[in-house]
HTML snippet that shows the backbone in 3Dmol.js (N, CA, C, O; Angstrom):
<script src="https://3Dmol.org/build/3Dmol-min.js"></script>
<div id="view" style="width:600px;height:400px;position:relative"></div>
<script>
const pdb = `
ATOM      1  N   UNK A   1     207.764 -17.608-140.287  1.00  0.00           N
ATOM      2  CA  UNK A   1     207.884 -17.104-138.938  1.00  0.00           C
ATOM      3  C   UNK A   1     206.569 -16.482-138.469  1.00  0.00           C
ATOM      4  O   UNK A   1     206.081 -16.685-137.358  1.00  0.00           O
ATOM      5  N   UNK A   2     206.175 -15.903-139.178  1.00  0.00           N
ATOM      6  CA  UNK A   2     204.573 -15.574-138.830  1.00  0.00           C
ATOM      7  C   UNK A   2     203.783 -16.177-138.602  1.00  0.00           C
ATOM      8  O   UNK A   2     202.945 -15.762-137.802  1.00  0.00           O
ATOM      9  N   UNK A   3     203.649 -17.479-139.200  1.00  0.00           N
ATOM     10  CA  UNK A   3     202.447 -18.136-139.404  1.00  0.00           C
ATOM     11  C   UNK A   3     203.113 -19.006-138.194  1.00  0.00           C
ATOM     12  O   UNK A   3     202.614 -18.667-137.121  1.00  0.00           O
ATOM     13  N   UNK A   4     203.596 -19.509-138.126  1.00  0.00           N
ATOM     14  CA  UNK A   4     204.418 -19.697-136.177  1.00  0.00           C
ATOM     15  C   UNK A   4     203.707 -18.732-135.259  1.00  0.00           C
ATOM     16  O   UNK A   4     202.763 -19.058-134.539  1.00  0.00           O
ATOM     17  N   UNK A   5     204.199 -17.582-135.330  1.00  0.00           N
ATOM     18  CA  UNK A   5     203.869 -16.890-134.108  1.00  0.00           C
ATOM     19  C   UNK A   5     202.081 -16.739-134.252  1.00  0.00           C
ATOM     20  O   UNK A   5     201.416 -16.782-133.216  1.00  0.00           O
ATOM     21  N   UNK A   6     201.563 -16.605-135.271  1.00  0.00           N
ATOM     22  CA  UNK A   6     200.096 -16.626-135.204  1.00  0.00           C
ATOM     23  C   UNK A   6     199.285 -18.090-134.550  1.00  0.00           C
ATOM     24  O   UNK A   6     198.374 -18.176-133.725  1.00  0.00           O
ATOM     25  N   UNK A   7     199.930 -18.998-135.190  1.00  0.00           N
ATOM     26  CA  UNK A   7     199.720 -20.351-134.267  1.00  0.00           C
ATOM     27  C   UNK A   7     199.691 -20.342-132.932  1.00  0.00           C
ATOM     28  O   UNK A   7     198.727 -20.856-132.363  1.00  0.00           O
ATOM     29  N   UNK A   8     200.884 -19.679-132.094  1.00  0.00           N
ATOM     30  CA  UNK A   8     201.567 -19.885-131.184  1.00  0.00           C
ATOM     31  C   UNK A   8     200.092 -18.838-130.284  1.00  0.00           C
ATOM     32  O   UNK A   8     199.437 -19.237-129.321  1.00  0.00           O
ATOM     33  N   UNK A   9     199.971 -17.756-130.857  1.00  0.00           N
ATOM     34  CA  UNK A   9     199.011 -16.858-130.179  1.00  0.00           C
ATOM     35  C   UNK A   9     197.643 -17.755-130.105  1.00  0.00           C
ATOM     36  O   UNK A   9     196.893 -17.641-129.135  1.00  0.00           O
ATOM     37  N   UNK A  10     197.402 -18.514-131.014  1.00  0.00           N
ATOM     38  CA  UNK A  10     195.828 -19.105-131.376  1.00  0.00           C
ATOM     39  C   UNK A  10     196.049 -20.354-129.978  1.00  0.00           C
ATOM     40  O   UNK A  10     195.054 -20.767-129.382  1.00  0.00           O
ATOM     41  N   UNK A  11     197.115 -20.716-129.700  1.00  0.00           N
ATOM     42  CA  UNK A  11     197.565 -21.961-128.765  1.00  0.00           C
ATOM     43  C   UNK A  11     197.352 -21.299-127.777  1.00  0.00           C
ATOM     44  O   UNK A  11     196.496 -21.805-127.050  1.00  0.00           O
ATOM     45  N   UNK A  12     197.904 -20.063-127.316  1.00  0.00           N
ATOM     46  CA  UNK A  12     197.806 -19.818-126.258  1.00  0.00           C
ATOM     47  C   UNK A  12     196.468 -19.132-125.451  1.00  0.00           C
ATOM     48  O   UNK A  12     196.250 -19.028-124.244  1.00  0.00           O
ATOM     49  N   UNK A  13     195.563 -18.657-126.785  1.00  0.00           N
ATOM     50  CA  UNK A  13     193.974 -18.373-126.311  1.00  0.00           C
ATOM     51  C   UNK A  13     193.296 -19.497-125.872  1.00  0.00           C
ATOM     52  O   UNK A  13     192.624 -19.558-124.843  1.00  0.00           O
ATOM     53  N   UNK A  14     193.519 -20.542-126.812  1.00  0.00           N
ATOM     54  CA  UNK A  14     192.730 -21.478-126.539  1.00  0.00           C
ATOM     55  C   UNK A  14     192.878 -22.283-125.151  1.00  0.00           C
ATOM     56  O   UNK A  14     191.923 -22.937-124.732  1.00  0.00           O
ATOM     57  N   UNK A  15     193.988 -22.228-124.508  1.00  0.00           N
ATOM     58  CA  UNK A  15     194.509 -22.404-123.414  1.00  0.00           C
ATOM     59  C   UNK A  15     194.146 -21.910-122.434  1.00  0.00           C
ATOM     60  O   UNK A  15     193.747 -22.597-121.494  1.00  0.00           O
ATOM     61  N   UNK A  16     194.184 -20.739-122.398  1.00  0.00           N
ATOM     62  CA  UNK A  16     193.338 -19.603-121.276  1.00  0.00           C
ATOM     63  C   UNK A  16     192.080 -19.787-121.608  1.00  0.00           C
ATOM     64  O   UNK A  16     191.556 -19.927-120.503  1.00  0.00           O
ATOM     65  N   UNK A  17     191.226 -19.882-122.409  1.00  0.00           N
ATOM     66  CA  UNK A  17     189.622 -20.486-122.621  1.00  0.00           C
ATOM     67  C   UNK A  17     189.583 -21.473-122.088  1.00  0.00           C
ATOM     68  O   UNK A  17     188.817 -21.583-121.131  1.00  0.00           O
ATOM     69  N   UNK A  18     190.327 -22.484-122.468  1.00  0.00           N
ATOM     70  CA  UNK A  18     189.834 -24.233-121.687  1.00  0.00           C
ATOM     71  C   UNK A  18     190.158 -24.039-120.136  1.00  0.00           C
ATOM     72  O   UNK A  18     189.448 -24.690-119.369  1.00  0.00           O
ATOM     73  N   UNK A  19     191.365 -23.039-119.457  1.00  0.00           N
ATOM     74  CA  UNK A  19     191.553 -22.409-118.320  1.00  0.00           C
ATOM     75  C   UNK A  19     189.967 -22.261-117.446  1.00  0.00           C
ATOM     76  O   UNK A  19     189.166 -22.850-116.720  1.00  0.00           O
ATOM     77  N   UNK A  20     190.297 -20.845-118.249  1.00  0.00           N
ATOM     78  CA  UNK A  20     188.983 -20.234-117.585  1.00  0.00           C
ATOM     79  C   UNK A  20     187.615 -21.274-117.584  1.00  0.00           C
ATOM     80  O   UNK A  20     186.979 -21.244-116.531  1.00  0.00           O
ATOM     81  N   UNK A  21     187.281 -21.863-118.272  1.00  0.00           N
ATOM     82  CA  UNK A  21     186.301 -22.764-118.819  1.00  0.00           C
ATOM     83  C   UNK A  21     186.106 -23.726-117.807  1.00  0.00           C
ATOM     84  O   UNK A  21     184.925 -23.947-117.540  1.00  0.00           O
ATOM     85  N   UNK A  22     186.999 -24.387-117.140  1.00  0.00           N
ATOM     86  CA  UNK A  22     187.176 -25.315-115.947  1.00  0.00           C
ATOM     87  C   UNK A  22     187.151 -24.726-114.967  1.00  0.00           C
ATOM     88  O   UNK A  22     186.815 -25.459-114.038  1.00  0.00           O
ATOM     89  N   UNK A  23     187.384 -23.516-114.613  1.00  0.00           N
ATOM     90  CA  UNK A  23     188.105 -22.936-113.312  1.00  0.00           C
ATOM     91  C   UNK A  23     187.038 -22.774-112.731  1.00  0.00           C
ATOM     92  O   UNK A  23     186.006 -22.358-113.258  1.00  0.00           O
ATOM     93  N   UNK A  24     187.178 -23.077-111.620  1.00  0.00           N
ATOM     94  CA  UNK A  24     185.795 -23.512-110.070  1.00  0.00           C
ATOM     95  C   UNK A  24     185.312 -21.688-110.351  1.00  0.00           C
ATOM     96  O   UNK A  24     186.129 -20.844-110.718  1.00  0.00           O
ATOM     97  N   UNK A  25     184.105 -21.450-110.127  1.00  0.00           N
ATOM     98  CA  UNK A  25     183.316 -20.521-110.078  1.00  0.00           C
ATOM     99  C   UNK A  25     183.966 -19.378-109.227  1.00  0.00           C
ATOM    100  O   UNK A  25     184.288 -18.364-109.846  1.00  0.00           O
ATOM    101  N   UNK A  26     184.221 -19.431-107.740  1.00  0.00           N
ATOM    102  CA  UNK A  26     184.871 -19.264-107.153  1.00  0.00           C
ATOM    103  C   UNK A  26     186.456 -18.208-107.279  1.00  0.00           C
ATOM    104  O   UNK A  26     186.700 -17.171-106.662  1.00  0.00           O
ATOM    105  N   UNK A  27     187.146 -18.785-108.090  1.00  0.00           N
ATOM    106  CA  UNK A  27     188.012 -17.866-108.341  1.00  0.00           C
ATOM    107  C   UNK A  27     187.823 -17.530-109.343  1.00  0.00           C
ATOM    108  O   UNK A  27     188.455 -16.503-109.590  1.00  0.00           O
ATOM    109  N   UNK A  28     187.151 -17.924-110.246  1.00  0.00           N
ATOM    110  CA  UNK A  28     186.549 -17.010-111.754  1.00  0.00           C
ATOM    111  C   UNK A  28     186.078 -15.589-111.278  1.00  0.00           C
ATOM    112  O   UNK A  28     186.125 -14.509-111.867  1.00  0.00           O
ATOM    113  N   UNK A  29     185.625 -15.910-110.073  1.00  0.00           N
ATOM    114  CA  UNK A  29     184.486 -14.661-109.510  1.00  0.00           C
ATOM    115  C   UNK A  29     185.794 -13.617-109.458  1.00  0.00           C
ATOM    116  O   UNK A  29     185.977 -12.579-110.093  1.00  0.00           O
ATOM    117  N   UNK A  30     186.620 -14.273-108.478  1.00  0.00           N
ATOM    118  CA  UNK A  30     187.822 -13.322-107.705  1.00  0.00           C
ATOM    119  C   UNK A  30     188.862 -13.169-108.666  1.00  0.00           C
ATOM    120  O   UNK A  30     189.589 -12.191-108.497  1.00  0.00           O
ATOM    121  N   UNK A  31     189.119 -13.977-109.719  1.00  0.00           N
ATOM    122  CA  UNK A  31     190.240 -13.108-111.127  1.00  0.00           C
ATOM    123  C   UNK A  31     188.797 -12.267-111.380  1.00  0.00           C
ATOM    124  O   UNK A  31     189.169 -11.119-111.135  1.00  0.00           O
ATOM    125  N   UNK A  32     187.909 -12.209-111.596  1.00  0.00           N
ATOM    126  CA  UNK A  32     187.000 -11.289-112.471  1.00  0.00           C
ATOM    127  C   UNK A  32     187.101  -9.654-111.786  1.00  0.00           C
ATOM    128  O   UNK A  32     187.238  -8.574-112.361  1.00  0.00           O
ATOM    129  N   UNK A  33     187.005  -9.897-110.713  1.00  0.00           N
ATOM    130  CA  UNK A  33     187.200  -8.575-109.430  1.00  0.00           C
ATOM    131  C   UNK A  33     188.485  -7.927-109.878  1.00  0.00           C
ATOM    132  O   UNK A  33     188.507  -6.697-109.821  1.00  0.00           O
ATOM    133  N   UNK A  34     189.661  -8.612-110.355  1.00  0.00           N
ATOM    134  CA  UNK A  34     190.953  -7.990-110.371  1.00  0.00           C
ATOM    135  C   UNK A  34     190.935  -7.571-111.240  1.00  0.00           C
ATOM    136  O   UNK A  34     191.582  -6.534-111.389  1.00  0.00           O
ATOM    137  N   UNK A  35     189.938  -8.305-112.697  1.00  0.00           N
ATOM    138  CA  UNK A  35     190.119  -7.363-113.547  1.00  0.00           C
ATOM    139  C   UNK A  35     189.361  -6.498-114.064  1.00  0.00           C
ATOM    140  O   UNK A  35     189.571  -5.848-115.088  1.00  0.00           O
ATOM    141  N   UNK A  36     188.058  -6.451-113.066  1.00  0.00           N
ATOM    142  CA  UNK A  36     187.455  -5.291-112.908  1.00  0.00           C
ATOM    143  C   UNK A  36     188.258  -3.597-111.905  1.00  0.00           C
ATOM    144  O   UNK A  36     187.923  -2.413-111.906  1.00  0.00           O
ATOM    145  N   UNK A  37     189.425  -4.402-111.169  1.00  0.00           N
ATOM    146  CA  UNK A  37     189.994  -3.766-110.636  1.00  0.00           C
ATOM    147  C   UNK A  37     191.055  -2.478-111.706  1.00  0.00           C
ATOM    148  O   UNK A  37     191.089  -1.269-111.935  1.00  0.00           O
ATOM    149  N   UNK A  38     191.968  -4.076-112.178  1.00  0.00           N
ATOM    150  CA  UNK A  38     192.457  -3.298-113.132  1.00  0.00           C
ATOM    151  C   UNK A  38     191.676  -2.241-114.237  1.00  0.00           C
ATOM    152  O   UNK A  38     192.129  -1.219-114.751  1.00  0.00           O
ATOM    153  N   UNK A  39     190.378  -2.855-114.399  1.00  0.00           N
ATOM    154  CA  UNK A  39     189.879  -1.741-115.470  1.00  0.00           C
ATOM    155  C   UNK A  39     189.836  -0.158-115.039  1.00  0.00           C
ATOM    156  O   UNK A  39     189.808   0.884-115.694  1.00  0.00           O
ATOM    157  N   UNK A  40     189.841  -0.410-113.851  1.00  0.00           N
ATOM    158  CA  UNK A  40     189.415   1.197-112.469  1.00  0.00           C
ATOM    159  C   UNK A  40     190.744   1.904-112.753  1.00  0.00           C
ATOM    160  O   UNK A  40     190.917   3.091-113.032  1.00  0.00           O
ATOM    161  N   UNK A  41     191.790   0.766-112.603  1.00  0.00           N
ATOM    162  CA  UNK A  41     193.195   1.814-112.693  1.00  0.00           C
ATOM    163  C   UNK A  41     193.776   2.609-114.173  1.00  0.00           C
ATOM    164  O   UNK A  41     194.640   3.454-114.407  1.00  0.00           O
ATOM    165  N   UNK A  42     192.579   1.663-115.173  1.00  0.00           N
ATOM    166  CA  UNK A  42     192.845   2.482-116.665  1.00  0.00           C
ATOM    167  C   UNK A  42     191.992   3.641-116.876  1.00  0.00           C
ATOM    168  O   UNK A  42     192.058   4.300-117.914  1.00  0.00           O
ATOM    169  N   UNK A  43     191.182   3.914-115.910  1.00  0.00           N
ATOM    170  CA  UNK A  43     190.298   5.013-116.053  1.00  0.00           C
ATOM    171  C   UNK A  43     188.937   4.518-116.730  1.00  0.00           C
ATOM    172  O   UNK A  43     188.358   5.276-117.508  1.00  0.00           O
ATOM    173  N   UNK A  44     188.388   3.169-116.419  1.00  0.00           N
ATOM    174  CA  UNK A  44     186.848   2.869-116.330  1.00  0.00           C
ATOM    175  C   UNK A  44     185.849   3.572-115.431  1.00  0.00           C
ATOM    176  O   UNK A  44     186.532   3.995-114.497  1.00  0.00           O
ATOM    177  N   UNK A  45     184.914   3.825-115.283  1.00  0.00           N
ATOM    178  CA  UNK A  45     184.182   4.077-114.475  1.00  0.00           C
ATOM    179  C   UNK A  45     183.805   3.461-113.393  1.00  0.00           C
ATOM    180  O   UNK A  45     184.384   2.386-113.542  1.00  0.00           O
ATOM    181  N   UNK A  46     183.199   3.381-112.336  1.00  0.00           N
ATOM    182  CA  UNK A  46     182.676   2.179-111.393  1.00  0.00           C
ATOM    183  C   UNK A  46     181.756   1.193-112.017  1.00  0.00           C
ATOM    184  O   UNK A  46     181.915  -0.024-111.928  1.00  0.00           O
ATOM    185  N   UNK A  47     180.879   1.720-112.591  1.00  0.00           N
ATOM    186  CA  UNK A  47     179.573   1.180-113.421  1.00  0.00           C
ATOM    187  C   UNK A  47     180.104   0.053-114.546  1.00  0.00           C
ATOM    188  O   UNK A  47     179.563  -1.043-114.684  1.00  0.00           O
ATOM    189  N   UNK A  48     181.374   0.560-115.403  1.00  0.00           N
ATOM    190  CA  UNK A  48     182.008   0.228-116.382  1.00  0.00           C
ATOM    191  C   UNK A  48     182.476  -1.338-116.144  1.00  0.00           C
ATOM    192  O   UNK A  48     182.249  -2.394-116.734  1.00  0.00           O
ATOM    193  N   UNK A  49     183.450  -0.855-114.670  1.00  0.00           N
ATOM    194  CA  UNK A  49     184.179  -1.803-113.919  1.00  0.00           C
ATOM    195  C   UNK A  49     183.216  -3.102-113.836  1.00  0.00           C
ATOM    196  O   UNK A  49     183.243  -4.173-114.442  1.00  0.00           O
ATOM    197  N   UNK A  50     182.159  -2.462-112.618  1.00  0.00           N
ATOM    198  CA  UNK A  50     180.962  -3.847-112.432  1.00  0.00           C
ATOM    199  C   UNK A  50     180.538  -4.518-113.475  1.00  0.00           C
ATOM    200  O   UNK A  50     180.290  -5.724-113.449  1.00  0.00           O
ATOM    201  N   UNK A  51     180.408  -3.655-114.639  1.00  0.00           N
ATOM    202  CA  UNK A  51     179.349  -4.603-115.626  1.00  0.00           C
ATOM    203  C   UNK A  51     180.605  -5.626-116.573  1.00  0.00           C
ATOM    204  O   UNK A  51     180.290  -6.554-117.317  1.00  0.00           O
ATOM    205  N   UNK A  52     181.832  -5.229-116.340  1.00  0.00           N
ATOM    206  CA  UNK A  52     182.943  -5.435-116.598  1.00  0.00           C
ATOM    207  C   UNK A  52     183.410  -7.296-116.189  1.00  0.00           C
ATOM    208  O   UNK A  52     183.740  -8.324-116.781  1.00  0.00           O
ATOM    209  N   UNK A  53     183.165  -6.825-114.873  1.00  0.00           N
ATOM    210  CA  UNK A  53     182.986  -8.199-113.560  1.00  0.00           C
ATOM    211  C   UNK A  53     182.465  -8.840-113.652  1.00  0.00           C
ATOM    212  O   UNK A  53     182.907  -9.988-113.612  1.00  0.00           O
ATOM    213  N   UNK A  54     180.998  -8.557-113.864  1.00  0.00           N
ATOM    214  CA  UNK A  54     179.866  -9.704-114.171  1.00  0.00           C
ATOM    215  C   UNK A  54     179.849 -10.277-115.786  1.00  0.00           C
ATOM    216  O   UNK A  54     179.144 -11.227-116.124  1.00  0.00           O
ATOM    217  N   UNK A  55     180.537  -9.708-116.502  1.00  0.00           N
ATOM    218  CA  UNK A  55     180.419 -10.487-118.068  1.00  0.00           C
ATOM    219  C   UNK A  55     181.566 -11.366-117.930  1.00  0.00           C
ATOM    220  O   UNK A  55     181.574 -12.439-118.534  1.00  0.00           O
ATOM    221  N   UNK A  56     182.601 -10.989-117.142  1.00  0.00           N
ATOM    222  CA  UNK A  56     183.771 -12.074-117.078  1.00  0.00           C
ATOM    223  C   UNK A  56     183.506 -13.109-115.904  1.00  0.00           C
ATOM    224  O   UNK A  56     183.876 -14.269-116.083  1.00  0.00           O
ATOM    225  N   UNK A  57     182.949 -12.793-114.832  1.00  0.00           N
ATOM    226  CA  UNK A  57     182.894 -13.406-113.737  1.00  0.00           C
ATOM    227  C   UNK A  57     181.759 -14.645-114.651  1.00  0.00           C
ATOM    228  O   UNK A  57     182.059 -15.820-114.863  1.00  0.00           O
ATOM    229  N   UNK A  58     180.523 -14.002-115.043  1.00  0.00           N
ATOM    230  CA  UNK A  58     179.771 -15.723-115.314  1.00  0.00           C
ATOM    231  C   UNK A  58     180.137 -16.024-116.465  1.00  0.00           C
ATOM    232  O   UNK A  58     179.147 -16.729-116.657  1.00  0.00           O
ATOM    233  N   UNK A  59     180.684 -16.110-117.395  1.00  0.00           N
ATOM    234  CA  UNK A  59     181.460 -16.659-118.285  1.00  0.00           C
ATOM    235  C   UNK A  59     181.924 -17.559-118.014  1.00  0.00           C
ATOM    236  O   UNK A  59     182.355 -17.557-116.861  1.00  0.00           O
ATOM    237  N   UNK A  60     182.107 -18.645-118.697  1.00  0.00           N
ATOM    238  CA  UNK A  60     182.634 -20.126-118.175  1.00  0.00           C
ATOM    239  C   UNK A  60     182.146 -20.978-118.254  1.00  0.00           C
ATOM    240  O   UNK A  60     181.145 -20.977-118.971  1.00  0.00           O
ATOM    241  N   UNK A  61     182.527 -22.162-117.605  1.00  0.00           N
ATOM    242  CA  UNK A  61     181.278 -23.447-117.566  1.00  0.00           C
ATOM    243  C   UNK A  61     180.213 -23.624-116.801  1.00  0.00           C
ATOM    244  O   UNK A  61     179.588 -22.631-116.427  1.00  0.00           O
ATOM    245  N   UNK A  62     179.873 -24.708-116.488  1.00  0.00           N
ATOM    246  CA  UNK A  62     178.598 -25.132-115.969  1.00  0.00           C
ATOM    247  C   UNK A  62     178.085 -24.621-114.635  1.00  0.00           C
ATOM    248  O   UNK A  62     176.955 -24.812-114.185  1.00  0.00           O
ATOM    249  N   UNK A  63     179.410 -23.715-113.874  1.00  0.00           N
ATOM    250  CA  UNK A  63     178.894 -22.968-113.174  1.00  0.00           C
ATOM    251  C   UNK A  63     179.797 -24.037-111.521  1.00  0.00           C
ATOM    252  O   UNK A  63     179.642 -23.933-110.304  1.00  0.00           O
ATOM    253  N   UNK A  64     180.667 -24.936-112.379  1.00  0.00           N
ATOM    254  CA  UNK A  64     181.360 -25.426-111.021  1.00  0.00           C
ATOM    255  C   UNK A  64     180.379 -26.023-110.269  1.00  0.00           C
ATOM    256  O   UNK A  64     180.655 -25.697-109.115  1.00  0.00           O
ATOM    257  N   UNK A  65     179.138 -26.887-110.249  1.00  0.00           N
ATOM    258  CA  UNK A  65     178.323 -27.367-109.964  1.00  0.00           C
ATOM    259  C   UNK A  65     177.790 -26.899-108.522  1.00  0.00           C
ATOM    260  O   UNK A  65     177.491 -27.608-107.561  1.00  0.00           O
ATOM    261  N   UNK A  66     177.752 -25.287-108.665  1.00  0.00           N
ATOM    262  CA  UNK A  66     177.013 -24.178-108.054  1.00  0.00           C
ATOM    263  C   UNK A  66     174.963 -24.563-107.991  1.00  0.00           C
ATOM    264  O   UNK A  66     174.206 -24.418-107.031  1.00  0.00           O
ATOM    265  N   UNK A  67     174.698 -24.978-109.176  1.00  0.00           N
ATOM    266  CA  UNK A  67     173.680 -24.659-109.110  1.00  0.00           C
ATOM    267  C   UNK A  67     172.590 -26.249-109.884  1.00  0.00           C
ATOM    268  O   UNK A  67     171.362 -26.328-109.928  1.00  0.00           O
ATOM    269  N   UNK A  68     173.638 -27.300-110.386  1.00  0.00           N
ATOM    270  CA  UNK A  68     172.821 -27.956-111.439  1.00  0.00           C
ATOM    271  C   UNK A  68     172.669 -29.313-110.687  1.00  0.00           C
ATOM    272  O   UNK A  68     172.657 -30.369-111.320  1.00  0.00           O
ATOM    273  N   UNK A  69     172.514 -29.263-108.889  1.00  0.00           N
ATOM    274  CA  UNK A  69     171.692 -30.077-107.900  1.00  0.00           C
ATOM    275  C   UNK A  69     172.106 -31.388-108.215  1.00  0.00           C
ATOM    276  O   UNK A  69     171.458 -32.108-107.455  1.00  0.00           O
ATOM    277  N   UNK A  70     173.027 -32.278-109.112  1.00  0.00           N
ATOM    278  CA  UNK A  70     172.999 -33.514-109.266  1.00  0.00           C
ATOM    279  C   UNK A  70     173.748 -34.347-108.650  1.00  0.00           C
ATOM    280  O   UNK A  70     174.074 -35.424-109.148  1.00  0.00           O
ATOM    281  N   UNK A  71     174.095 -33.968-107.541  1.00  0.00           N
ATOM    282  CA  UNK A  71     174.629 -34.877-106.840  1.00  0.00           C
ATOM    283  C   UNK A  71     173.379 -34.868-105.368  1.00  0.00           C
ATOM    284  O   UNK A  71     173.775 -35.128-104.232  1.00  0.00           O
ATOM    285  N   UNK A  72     172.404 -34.646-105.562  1.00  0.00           N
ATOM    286  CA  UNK A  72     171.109 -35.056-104.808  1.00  0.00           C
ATOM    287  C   UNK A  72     170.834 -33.329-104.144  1.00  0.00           C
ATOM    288  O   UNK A  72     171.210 -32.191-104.428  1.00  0.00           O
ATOM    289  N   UNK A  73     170.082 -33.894-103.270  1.00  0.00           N
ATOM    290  CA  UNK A  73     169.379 -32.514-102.099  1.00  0.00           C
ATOM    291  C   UNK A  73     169.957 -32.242-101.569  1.00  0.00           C
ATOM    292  O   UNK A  73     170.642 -33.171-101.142  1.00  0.00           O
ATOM    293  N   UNK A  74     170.290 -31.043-101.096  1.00  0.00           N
ATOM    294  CA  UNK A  74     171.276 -30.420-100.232  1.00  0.00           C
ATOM    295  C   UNK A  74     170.922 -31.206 -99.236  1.00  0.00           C
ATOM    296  O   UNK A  74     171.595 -32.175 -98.884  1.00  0.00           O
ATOM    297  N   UNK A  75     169.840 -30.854 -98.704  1.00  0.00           N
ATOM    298  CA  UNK A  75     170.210 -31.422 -97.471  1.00  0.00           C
ATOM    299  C   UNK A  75     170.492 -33.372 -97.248  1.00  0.00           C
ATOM    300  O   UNK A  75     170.195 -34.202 -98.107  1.00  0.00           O
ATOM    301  N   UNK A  76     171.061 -33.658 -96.007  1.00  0.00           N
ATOM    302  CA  UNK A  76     171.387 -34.787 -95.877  1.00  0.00           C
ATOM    303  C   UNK A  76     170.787 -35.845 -95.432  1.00  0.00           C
ATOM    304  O   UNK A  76     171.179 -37.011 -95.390  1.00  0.00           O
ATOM    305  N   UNK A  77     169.731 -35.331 -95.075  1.00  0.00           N
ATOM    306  CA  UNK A  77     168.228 -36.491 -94.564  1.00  0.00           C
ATOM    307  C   UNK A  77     167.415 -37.137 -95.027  1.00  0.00           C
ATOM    308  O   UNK A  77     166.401 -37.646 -94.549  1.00  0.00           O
ATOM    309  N   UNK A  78     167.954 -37.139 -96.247  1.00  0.00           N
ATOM    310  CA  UNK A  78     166.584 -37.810 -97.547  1.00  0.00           C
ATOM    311  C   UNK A  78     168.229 -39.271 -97.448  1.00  0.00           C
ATOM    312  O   UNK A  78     169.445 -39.114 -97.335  1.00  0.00           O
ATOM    313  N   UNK A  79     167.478 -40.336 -97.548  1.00  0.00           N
ATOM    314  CA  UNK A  79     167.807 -41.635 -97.880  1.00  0.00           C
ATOM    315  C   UNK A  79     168.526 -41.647 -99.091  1.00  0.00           C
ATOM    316  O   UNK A  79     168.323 -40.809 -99.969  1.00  0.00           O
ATOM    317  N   UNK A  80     169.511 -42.720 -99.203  1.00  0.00           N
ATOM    318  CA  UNK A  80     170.188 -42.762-100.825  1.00  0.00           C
ATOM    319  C   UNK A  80     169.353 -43.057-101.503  1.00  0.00           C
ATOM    320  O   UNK A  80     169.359 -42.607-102.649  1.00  0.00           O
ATOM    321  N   UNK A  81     168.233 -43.985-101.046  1.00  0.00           N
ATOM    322  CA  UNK A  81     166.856 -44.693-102.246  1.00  0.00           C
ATOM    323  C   UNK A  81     166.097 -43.662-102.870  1.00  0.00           C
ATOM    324  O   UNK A  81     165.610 -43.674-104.001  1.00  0.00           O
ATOM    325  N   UNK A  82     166.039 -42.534-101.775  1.00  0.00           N
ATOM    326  CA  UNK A  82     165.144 -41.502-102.377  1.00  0.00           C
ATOM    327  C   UNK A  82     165.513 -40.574-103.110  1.00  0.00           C
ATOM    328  O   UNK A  82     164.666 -39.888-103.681  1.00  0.00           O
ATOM    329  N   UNK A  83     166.802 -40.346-103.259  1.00  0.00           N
ATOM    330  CA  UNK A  83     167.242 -39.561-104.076  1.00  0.00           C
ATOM    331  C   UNK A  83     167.397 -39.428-105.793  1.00  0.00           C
ATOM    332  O   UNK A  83     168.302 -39.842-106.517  1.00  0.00           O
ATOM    333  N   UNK A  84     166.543 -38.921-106.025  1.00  0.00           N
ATOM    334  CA  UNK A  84     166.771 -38.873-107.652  1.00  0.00           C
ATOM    335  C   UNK A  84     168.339 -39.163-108.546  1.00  0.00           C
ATOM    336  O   UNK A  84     169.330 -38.538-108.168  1.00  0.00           O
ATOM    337  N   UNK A  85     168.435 -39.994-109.547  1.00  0.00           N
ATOM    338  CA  UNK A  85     169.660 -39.756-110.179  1.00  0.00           C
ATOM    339  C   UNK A  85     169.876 -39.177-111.466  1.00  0.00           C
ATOM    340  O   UNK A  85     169.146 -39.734-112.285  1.00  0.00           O
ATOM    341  N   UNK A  86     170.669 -38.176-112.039  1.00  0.00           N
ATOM    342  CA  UNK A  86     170.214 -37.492-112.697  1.00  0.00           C
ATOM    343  C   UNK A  86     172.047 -37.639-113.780  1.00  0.00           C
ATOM    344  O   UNK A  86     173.117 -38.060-113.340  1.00  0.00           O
ATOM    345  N   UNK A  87     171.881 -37.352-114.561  1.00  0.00           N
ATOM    346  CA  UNK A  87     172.703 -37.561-115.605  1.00  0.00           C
ATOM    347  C   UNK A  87     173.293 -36.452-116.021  1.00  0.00           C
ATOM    348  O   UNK A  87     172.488 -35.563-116.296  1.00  0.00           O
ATOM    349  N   UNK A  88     174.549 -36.151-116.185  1.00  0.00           N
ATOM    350  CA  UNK A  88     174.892 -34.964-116.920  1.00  0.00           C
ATOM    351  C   UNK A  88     174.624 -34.946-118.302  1.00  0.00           C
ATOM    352  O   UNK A  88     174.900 -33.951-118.972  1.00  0.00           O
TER     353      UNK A  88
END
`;
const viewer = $3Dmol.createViewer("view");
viewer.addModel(pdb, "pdb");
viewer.setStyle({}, {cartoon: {color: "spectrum"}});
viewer.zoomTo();
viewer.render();
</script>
């Protein structure tokens, strides 16, 4: 029965990791706030809270393709020919 329920706990981390791990940047940011929130209501500090936010908030993957440009130039005026193609 133990070695069940220890399984069962190891299943369910890994679950919330591959979760969080996928989850668009975006609401990673905004669960991270809540539970910087919640940390405020256990008696964290403000300081505590923030630095709290930011270790959970960028945690994750690749960043929800925030920042790693491969689907070309932002902007929309460069030609399909000219656009670099780039590989994950």
């Amino acid at each position: 029965m133990t070695q069940e329920l220890i399984v069962a706990l190891i299943v369910v981390l890994a679950v919330a990791y591959a979760a969080w791990h996928w989850m668009p940047q975006g609401l990673r940011r905004r669960l991270a706030g809540g539970i910087a929130g919640g940390s405020r209501r256990l008696g964290a500090s403000d300081a505590q809270a923030e630095r709290i936010a930011q270790a959970v908030g960028a945690a994750g993957g690749c960043g929800s393709c925030d920042s790693c440009n491969a689907c070309g130039p932002a902007s929309p005026d460069a030609p399909a020919a000219e656009r670099p193609l780039r590989r994950h």
